[in-house]
C-alpha positions as CSV (number, residue, x, y, z in Angstrom):
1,X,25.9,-7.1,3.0
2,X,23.2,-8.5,5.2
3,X,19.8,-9.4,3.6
4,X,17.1,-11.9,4.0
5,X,16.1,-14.9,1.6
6,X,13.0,-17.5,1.6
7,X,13.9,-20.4,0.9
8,X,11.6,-23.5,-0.8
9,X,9.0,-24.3,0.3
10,X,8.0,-20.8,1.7
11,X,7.2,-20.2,5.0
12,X,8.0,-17.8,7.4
13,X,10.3,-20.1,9.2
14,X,12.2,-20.2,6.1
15,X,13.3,-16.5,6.1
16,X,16.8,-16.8,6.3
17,X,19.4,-14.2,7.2
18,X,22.7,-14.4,4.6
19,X,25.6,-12.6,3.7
20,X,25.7,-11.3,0.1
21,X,28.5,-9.8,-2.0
22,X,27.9,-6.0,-2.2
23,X,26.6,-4.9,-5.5
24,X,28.2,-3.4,-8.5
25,X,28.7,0.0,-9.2
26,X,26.5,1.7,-11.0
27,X,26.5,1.2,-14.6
28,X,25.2,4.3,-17.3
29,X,21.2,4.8,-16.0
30,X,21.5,3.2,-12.7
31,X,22.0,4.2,-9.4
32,X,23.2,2.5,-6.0
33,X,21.2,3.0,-3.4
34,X,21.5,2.4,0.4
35,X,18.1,0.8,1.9
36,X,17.1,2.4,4.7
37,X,13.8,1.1,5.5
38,X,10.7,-1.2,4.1
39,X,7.4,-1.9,5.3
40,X,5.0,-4.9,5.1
41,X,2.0,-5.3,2.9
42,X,-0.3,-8.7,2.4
43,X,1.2,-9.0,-0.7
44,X,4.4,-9.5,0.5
45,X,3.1,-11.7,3.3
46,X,1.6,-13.7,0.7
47,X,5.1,-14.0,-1.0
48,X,6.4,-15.2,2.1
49,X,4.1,-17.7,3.7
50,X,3.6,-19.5,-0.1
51,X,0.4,-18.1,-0.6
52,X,2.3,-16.8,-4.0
53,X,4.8,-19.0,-5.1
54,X,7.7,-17.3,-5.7
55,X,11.2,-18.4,-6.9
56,X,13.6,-20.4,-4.3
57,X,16.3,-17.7,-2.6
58,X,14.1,-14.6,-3.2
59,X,14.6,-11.7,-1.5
60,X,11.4,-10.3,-0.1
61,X,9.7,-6.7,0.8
62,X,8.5,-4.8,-2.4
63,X,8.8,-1.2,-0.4
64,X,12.5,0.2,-0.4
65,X,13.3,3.6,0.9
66,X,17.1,5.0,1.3
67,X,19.6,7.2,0.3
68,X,21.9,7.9,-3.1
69,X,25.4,6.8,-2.8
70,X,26.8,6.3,-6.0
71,X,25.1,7.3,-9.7
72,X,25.7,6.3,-13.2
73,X,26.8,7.7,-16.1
74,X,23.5,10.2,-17.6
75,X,21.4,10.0,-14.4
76,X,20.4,13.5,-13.4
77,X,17.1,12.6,-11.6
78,X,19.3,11.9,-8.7
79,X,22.7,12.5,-7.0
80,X,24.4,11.6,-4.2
81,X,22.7,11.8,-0.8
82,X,19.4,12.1,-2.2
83,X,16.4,10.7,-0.2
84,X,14.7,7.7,-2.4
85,X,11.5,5.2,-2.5
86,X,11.0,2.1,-4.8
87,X,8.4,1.6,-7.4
88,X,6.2,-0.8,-7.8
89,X,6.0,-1.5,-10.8
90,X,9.4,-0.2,-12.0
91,X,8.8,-0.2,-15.5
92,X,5.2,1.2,-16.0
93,X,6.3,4.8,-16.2
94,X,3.0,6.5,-17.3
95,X,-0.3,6.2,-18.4
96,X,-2.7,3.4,-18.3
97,X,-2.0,0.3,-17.0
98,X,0.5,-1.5,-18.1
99,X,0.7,-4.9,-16.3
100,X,-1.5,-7.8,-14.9
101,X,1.2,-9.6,-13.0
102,X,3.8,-9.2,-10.7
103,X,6.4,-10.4,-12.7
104,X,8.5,-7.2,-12.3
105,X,7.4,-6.5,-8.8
106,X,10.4,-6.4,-6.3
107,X,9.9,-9.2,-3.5
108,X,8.2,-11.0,-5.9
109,X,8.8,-11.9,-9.5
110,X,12.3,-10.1,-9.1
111,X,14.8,-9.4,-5.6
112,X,13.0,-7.4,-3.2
113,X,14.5,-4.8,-0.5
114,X,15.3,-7.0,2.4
115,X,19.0,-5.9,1.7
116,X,21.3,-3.8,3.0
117,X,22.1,-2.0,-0.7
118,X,21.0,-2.5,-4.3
119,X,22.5,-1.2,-7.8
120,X,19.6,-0.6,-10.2
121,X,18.1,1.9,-13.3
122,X,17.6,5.2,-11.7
123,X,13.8,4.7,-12.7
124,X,12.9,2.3,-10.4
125,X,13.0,4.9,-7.8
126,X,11.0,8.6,-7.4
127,X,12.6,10.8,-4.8
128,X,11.1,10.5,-1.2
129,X,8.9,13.5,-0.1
130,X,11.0,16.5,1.7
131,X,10.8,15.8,5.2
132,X,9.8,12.3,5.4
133,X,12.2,10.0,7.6
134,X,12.8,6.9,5.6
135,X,10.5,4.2,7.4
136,X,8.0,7.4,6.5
137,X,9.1,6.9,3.2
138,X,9.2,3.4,3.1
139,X,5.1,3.0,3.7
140,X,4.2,4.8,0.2
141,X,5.5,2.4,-2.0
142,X,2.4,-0.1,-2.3
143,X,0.3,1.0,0.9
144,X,0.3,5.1,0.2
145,X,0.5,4.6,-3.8
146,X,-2.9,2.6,-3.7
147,X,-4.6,4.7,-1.6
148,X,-3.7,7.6,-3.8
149,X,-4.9,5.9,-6.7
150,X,-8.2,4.4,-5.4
151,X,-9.5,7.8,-4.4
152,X,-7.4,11.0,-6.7
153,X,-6.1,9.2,-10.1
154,X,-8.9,6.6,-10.9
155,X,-11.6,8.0,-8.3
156,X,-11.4,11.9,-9.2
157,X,-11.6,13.0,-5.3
158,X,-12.7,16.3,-4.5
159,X,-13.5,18.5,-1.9
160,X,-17.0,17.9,-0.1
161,X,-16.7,13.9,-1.6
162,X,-17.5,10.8,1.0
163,X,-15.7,8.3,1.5
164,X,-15.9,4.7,3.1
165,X,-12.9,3.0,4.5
166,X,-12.7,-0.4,5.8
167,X,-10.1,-1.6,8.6
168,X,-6.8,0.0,10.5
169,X,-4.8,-1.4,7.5
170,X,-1.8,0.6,5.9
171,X,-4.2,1.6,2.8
172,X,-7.4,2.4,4.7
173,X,-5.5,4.5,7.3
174,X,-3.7,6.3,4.0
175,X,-7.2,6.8,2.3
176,X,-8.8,8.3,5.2
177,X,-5.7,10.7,5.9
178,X,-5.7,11.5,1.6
179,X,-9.4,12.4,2.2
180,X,-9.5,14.4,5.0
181,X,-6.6,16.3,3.8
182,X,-8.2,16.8,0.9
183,X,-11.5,18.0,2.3
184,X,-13.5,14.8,1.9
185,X,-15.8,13.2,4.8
186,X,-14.9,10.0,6.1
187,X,-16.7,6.5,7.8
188,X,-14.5,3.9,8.8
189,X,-15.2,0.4,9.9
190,X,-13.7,-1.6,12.7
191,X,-14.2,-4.7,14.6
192,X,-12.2,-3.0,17.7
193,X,-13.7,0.1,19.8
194,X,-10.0,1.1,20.7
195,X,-9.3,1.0,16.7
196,X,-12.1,3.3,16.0
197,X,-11.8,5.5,18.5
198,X,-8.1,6.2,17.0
199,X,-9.8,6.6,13.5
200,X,-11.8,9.2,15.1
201,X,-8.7,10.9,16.2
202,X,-7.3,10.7,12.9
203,X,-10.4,12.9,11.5
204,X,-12.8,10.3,10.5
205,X,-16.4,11.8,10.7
206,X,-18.2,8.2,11.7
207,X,-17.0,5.0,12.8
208,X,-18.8,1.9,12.9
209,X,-18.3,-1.4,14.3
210,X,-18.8,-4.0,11.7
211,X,-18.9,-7.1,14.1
212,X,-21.6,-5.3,16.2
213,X,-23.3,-4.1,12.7
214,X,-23.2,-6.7,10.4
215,X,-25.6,-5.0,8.1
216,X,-23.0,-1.8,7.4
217,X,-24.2,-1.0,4.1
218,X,-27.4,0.2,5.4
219,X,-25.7,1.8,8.6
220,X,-23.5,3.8,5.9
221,X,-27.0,4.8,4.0
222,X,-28.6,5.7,7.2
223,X,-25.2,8.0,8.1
224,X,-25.4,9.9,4.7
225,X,-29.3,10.5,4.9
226,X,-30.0,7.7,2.2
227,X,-27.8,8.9,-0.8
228,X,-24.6,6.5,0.1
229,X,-20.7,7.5,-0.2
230,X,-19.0,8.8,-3.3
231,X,-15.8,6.2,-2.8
232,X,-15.3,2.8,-1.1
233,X,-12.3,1.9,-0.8
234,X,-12.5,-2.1,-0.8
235,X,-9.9,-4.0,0.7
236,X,-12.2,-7.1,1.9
237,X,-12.8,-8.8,-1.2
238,X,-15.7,-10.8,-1.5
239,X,-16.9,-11.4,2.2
240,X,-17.0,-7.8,2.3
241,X,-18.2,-6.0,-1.2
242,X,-21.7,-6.8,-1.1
243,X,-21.9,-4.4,1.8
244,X,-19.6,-1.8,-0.1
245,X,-22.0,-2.2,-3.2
246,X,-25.1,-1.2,-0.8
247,X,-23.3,1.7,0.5
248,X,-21.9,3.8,-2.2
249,X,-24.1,5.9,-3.8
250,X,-26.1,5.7,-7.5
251,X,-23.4,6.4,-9.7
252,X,-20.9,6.0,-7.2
253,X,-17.0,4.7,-7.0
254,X,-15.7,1.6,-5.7
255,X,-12.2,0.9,-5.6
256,X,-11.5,-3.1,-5.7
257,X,-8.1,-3.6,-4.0
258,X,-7.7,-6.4,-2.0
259,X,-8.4,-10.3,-1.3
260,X,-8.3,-10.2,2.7
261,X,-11.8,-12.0,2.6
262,X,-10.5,-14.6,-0.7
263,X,-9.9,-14.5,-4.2
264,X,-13.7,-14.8,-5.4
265,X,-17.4,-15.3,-4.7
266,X,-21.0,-14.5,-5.2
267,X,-21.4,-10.8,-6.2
268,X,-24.7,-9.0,-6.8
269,X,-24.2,-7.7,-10.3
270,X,-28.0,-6.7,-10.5
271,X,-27.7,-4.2,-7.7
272,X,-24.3,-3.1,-9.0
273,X,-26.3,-2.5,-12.5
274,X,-29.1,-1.3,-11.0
275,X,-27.4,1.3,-8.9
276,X,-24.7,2.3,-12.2
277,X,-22.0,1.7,-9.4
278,X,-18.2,2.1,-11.2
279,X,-16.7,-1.0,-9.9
280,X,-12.4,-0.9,-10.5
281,X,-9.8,-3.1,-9.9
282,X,-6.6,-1.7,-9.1
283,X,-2.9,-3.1,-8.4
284,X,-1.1,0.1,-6.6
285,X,0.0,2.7,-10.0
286,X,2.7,3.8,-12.2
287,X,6.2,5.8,-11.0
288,X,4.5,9.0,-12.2
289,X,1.4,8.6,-10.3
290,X,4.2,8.7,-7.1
291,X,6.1,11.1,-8.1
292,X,2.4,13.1,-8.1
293,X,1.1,11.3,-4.6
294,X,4.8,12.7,-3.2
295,X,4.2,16.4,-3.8
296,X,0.5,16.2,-3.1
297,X,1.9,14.3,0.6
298,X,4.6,17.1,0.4
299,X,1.6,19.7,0.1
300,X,-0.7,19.4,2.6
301,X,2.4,18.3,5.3
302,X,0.3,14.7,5.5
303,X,2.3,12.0,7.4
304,X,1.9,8.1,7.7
305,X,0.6,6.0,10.8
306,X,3.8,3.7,12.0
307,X,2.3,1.0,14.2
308,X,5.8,-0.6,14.7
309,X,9.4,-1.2,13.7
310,X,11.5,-4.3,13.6
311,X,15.3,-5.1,12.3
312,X,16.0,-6.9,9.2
313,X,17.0,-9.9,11.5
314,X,13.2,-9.7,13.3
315,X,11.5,-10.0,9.9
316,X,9.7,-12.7,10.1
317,X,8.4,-11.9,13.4
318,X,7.0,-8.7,12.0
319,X,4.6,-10.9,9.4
320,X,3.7,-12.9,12.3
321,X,2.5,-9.3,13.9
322,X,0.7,-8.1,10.6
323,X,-0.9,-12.0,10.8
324,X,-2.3,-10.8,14.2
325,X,-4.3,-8.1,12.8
326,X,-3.0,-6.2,15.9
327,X,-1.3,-2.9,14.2
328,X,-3.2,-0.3,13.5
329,X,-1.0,1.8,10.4
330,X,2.3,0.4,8.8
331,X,4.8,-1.8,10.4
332,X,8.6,-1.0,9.0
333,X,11.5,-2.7,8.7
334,X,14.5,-1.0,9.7
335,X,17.5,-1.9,7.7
C-alpha cells in the first residue's frame, strides 16, 4: 500500500512517499479499515516540520476517515462497509481526562493515517455521522472534536449563549457553526475583509477586523452592551488571550486551545481573578465525547467548511498551504 513517512530530521521536504506491506487481518477486537480521507491540523504540521520531534519513519495525519473491510472476532460496533473516523486519543474512552501527552496520538507518538489501510482495536474508531462524505468525516477528528468540547462538554452551551471565535481556522469555523446551530450568537475575528465577510455568511452575528482593531476586547464589550461573551474560544495563545480575558464576561468561559501565537507569556492573572473568568485548557476529548459530537452533527444536518483537497502524494504541499494562512475551513487529504 501507498503511504507517506518523515524522515529525520523532519521537515516537510522529508515527507516521503513508500510502499508498505498491507496489514494483517484483523485479530479478536480489531478491525481493518480502508482510509478514505484525513485533514490537517497545526498539530500535525508541528509533527511534520520538527516543531514536535517525533520518531524517524513516522507516519503522519492524526485524522482518519474510511470504510470497514474486514472485522475481528467479538467486534459488533462495526461491520463490513461501515463509514468510520479515528480517535484521538484512542484509549481515553470516557470521562475526565485521561492524558497530558501525545504519546498515543496517531501521527505522533504512534503511525498516523497517511496510509492507504490500517488493522487496529475497533475502539480507536466511532462511526462517521450518516451522510457525511469521508473528507466530511475526516475534519472531526481533532478540528470538530475540540470545537465540540470548548463550547458543549467543558463550556455547557446553551441556547441564547455568546460566543467569540478567533480566525478562519478548522476549530473556529466548527465553533461558530456548533453555536449557531445551537442557538448561540457569534463575533468572529479576522485580519481579511473577504474572510469575514464569509463568516458573516456562515451566520456569525459580528465580525471584526483585528489588524484594523487591535484593541478587540473592548470592541467585543462595546458589541455586547458592556457585559462581554459567555465563551472564547482561544486558539491564539498568548499574543492573543489578553484580549480574550477582556472580552468574556464576569464569570465567563474561556476555552484555551491553541499555541498559534507561542507556547507561553505574560498573562494578566489579576483581571482574570478579578473578573472570576473560568480559564481551561483542553487537548480535543475522549471517543465518547465523538460518538456524542456525531449525533449532535447528525441532528441539526450541520456540515464542515472544506477549503481544499490534495492527494496523499501532494501532502506536503498541503502544509505548505495551511503555512500560508490562506484556507478558510479544513484542507483534506484524499487517500
Amino acid at each position: 500500500m501507498n503511504a507517506i513517512q518523515l524522515k529525520l530530521p523532519a521537515g516537510l521536504d522529508n515527507l516521503t512517499q513508500v510502499r508498505l506491506d498491507a496489514p494483517r487481518a484483523p485479530a479478536a477486537g480489531e478491525i481493518l479499515v480502508r482510509i478514505r480521507a484525513s485533514s490537517l491540523n497545526f498539530h500535525d504540521y508541528a509533527v511534520a516540520t520538527g516543531l514536535m520531534p517525533t520518531e524517524d519513519g513516522r507516519i503522519p495525519l492524526s485524522d482518519g476517515a474510511g470504510v470497514v473491510e474486514a472485522v475481528g472476532k467479538g467486534v459488533t460496533e462495526f461491520a463490513v462497509g461501515d463509514h468510520v473516523v479515528s480517535c484521538f486519543f484512542p484509549l481515553w474512552e470516557s470521562g475526565a481526562p485521561a492524558i497530558a501527552d501525545f504519546s498515543t496520538t496517531p501521527g505522533d507518538g504512534v503511525d498516523g493515517y497517511a496510509r492507504e489501510k490500517v488493522t487496529l482495536p475497533a475502539t480507536w474508531f466511532t462511526r462517521a455521522p450518516k451522510g457525511y462524505s469521508h473528507a466530511q468525516a475526516a475534519t472531526l477528528t481533532t478540528a470538530g472534536l475540540t470545537a465540540w468540547r470548548a463550547l458543549v462538554v467543558d463550556g455547557g452551551l446553551k441556547a441564547g449563549d455568546s460566543v467569540l471565535v478567533m480566525g478562519t481556522g478548522g476549530v473556529s469555523i466548527f465553533a461558530l457553526q456548533m453555536a449557531k446551530a445551537m442557538g448561540a450568537s457569534v463575533i468572529a475575528t479576522s485580519s481579511s475583509a473577504a474572510k469575514l465577510e464569509r463568516l458573516r455568511a456562515l451566520g456569525a452575528d459580528h465580525v471584526l477586523n483585528y489588524k484594523e482593531v487591535p484593541e478587540w476586547g473592548q470592541a467585543v464589550l462595546d458589541l455586547t452592551g458592556g457585559r462581554g461573551v459567555d465563551h472564547v474560544v482561544e486558539v491564539g495563545g498568548p499574543g492573543t488571550l489578553p484580549q480574550s480575558i477582556a472580552a468574556c464576561r464576569i464569570g465567563g468561559h474561556i476555552a484555551l486551545i491553541g499555541v498559534l501565537t507561542g507556547m507561553a507569556g505574560p498573562i494578566p492573572t489579576a483581571l482574570i481573578m478579578a473578573r472570576q473568568l473560568r480559564l481551561q485548557g483542553l487537548i480535543v476529548g475522549s471517543r465518547q465525547d465523538q460518538k456524542d459530537m456525531v449525533r449532535a452533527l447528525e441532528s441539526t444536518g450541520l456540515k464542515p467548511q472544506i477549503d481544499s483537497t490534495f492527494e496523499l502524494a501532494e501532502l506536503a504541499a498541503a502544509f505548505r498551504h495551511e503555512a500560508s494562512g490562506g484556507h478558510f475551513g479544513k484542507i483534506v487529504i484524499a487517500v
